[in-house]
C-alpha positions in Angstrom: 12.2 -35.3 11.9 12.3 -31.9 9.7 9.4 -30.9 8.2 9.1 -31.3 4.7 9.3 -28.3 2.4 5.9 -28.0 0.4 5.3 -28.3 -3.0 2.5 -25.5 -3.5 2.4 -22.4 -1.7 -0.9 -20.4 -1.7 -1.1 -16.8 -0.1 -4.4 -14.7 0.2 -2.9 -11.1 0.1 -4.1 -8.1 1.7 -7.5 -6.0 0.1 -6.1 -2.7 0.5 -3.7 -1.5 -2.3 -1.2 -0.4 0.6 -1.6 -3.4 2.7 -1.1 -5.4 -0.8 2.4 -3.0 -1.2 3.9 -3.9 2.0 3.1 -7.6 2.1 5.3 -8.0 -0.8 8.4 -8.1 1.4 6.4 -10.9 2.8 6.1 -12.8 -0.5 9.6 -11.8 -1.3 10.3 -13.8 2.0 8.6 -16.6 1.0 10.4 -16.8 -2.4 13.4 -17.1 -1.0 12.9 -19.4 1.8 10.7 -22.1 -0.8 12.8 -21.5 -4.1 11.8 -24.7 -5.7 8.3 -24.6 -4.8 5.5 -23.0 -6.8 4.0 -20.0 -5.3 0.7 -18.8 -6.1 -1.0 -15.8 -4.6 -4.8 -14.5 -4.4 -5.2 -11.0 -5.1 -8.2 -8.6 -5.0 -10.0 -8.2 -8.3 -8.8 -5.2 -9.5 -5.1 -5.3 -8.1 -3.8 -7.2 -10.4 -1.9 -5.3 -12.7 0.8 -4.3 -10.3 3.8 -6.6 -11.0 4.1 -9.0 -7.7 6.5 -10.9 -6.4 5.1 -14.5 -6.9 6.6 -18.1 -8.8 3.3 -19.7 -10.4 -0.3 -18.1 -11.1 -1.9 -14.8 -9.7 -5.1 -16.1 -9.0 -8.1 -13.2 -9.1 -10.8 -12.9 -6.1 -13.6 -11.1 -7.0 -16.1 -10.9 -3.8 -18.9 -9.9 -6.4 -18.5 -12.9 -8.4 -17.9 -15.2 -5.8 -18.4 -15.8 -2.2 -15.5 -16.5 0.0 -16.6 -19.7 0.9 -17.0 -20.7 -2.9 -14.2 -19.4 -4.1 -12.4 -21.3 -1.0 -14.3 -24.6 -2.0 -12.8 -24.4 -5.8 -9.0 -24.7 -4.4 -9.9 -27.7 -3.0 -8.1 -30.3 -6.1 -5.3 -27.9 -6.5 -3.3 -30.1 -4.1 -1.6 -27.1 -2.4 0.0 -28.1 1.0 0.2 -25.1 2.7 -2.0 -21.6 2.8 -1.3 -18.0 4.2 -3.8 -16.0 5.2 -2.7 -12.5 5.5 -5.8 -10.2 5.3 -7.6 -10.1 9.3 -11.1 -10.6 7.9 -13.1 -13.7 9.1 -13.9 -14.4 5.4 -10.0 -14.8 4.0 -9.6 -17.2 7.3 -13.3 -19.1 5.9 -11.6 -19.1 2.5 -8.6 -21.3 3.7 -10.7 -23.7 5.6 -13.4 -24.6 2.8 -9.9 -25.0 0.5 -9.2 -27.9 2.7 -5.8 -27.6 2.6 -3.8 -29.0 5.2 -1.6 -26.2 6.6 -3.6 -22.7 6.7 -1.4 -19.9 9.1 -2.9 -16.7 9.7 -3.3 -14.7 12.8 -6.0 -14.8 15.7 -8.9 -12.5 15.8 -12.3 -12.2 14.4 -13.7 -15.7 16.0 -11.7 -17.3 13.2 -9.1 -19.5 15.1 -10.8 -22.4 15.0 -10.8 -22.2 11.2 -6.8 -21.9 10.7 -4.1 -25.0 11.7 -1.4 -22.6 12.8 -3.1 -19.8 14.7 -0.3 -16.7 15.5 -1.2 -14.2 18.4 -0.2 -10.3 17.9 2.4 -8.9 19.9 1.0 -5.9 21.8 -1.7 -3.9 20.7 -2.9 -2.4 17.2 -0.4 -0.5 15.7 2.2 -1.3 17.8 5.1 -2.8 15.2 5.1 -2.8 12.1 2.4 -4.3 9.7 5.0 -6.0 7.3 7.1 -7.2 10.6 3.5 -8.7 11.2 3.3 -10.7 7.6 6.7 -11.8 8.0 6.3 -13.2 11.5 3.8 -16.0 10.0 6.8 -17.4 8.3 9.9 -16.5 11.0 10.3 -14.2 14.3 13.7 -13.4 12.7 12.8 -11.9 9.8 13.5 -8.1 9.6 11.7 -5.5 7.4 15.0 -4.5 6.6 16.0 -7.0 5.0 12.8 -7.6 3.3 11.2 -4.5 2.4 8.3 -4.0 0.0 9.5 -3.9 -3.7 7.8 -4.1 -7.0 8.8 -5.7 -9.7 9.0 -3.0 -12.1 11.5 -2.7 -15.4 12.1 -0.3 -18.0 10.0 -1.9 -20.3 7.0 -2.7 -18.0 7.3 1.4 -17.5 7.3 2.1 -21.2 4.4 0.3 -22.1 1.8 1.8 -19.2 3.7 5.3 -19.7 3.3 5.1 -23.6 -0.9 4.2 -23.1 -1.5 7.4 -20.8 -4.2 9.7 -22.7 -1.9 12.9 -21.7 1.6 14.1 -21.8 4.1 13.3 -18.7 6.7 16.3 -18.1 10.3 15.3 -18.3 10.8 16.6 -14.5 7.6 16.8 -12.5 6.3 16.9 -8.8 3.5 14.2 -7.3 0.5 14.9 -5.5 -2.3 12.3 -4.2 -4.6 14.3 -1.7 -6.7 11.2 -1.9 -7.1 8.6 0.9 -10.0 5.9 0.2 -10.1 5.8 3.9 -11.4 8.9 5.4 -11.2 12.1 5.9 -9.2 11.1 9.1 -6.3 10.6 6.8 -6.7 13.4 4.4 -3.9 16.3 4.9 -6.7 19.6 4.1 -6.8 20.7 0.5 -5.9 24.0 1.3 -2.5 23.4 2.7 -1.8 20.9 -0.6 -3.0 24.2 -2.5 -0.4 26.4 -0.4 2.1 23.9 -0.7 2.4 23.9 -4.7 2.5 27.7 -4.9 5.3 27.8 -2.7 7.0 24.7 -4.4 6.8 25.9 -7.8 8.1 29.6 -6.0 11.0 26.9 -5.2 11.6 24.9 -8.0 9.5 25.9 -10.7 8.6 21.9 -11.4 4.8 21.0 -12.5 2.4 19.6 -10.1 0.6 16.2 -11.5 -2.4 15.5 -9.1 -3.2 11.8 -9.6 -5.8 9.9 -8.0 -9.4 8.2 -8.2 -12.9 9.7 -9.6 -13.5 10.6 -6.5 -10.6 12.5 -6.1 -11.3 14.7 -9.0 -13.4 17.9 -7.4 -9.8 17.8 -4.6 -7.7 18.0 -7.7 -9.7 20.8 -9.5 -9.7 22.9 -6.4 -5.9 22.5 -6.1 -5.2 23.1 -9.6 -7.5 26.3 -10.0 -6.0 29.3 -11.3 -2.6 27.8 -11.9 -1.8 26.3 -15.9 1.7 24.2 -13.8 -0.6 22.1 -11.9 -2.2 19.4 -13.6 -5.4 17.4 -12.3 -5.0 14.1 -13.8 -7.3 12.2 -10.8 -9.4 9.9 -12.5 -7.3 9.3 -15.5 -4.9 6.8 -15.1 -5.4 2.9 -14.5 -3.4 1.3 -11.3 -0.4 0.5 -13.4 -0.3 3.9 -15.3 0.0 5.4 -11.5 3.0 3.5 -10.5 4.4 3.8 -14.3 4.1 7.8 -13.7 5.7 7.6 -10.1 9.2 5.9 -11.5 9.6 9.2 -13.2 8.2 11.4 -10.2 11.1 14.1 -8.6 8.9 13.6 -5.1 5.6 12.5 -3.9 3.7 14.4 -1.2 0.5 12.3 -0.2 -1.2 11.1 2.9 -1.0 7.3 4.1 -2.4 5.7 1.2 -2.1 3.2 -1.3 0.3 5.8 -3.9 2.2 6.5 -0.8 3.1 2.6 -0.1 3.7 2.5 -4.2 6.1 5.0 -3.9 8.2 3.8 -1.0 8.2 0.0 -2.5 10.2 2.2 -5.6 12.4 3.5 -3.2 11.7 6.9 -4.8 11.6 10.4 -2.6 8.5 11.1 -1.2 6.8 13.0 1.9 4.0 11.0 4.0 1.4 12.9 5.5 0.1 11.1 8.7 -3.2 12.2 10.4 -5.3 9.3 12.7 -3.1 6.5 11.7 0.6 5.3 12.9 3.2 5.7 11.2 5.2 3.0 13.3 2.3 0.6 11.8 2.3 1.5 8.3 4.9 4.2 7.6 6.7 3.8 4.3 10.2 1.5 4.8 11.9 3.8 2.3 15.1 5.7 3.4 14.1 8.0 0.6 10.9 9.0 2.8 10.2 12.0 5.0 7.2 11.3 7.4 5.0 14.0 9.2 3.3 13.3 12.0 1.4 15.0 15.1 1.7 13.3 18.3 -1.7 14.6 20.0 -3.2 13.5 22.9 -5.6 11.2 20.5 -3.2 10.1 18.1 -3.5 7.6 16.5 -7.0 7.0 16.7 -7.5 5.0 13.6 -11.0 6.7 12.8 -12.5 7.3 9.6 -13.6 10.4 11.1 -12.0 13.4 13.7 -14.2 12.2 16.9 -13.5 16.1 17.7 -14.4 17.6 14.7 -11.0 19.4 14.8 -8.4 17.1 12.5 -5.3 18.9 14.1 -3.3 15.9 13.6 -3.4 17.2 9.9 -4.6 20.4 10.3 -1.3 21.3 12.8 1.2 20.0 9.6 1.7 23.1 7.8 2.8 23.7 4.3 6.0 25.0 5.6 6.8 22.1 7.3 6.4 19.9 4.2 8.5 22.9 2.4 11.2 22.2 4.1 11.3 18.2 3.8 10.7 18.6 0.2 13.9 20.9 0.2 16.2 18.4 1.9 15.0 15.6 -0.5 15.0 17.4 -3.6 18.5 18.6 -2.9 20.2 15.3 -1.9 
């Protein structure tokens, strides 16, 4: 007997603003394969604002408000049938068991099988496919990244708006960079080459440099921007939606694997990845638009916060001529 197509969909998306990107391909999945059913989806306080593929409510988490467990408990009427659980953590998987609803799906791992109806087992180890070829798995083996690759929802009108409530002027043609990466330092390309890098691409192009990221990207920014009035420190200044609002209009982005980099390749806009402990093959941009640069060391990846060596050549070895030249190819296609 076929099983029955539910009603109400639930999905608990990823924490991370990058892992949130690329599960949207995921959702997008979904969506298509339940088109009459309504589709809610959890997101991290504070994520919110980027438009999301979804068919019914966006449904706020915030862990300092509520625990896991609470906040699972509080689903419990909502009569959904069926619940993904695409973050790892033990918590999201404790969340979808206090819901009580029938059919929760998530992976194995963190003792938290016994808490899930549908438990799924990784294929190979860590970093080994692709995380979004991971999210879509939970709903079909055949599903490709390919064919369902991150994209947001974004308009000319939605772009307006944030563009129009940003406290400073955006150039008509303008150059991207986001030296942040909430991470670690693992996964920061040095400051110095970024500084190199816009001298010789203004030498190039003469486009202005936007530097956009966090508070605590601001001191990065400054030192970038020193001495030169075509570079522009904007860290700190934008919400999440201004970001992505500024990055429609962006000729290129150069930025390490981060949360702006994923932004940018779900826009399908050119852009140049810089890739130090992590792996690309896990979380590289799916973008044909993208150039990625990677070092493949003895220790790479290692997925550490920190170089274990104290060396960071997997960065340090990815020169500002070598992102030169990618930018060239892009910017001249």
């Amino acid at each position: 007997m076929p099983e029955s197509v539910p009603k109400k969909i639930l999905i608990r998306t990823p924490n991370w603003l990058g892992d949130l990107v690329m599960s949207t391909g995921f959702l997008r999945a979904v969506l298509e394969s339940y088109p009459d059913s309504q589709i809610d989806i959890i997101v991290k306080s504070g994520l919110e604002s980027l438009p999301l593929p979804h068919q019914g409510k966006i449904i706020i988490f915030d862990k300092n408000k509520d625990s896991a467990g609470g906040f699972g408990k509080s689903l419990r009427f909502e009569n959904y049938d069926c619940f993904f659980v695409l973050p790892p953590s033990f918590s999201s998987a404790w969340m979808a068991f206090r819901s009580k609803i029938p059919k929760r799906i998530g992976y194995a791992g963190e003792f938290r099988s016994f808490l899930l109806s549908s438990v799924k087992k990784q294929d190979g180890p860590r970093g080994s496919q692709h995380l979004l070829k991971q999210y879509l798995k939970l709903l079909s083996t055949d599903l490709t990244v390919e064919k369902y690759p991150p994209r947001l929802e974004v308009n000319p009108d939605w772009v307006d708006k944030h563009l129009i409530s940003c406290q400073f002027t955006i150039p008509e043609t303008f150059i991207v960079f986001t030296p942040g990466a909430i991470y670690g330092p693992a996964k920061q390309w040095p400051i110095k080459h970024f500084r190199e890098l816009a001298t010789q691409l203004h030498q190039a192009f003469g486009f202005p440099i936007l530097i956009l990221g966090t508070l605590d990207d601001i001191e990065a920014g400054g030192t970038i921007s020193q001495g030169h009035e075509w570079i522009f420190n904007y860290c700190g200044k934008t919400s999440l939606a201004q970001l992505l609002a500024i990055l429609t209009k962006a000729k290129l982005l150069v930025g390490n694997d981060s949360g702006s980099m994923h932004l940018m390749g779900a826009l399908q806009r050119p852009q140049i990845a810089i890739f130090g402990s992590t792996s690309p093959s896990w979380t590289a941009p799916i973008n044909k638009h993208a150039s990625v640069l990677s070092r493949d060391l003895f220790c790479s990846p290692c997925f550490a916060r920190t170089c274990r060596y104290g060396h960071y050549d997997c960065l340090n070895q990815i020169k500002p001529g070598m992102v030169l030249t990618e930018a060239q190819k892009l910017l001249s296609s």
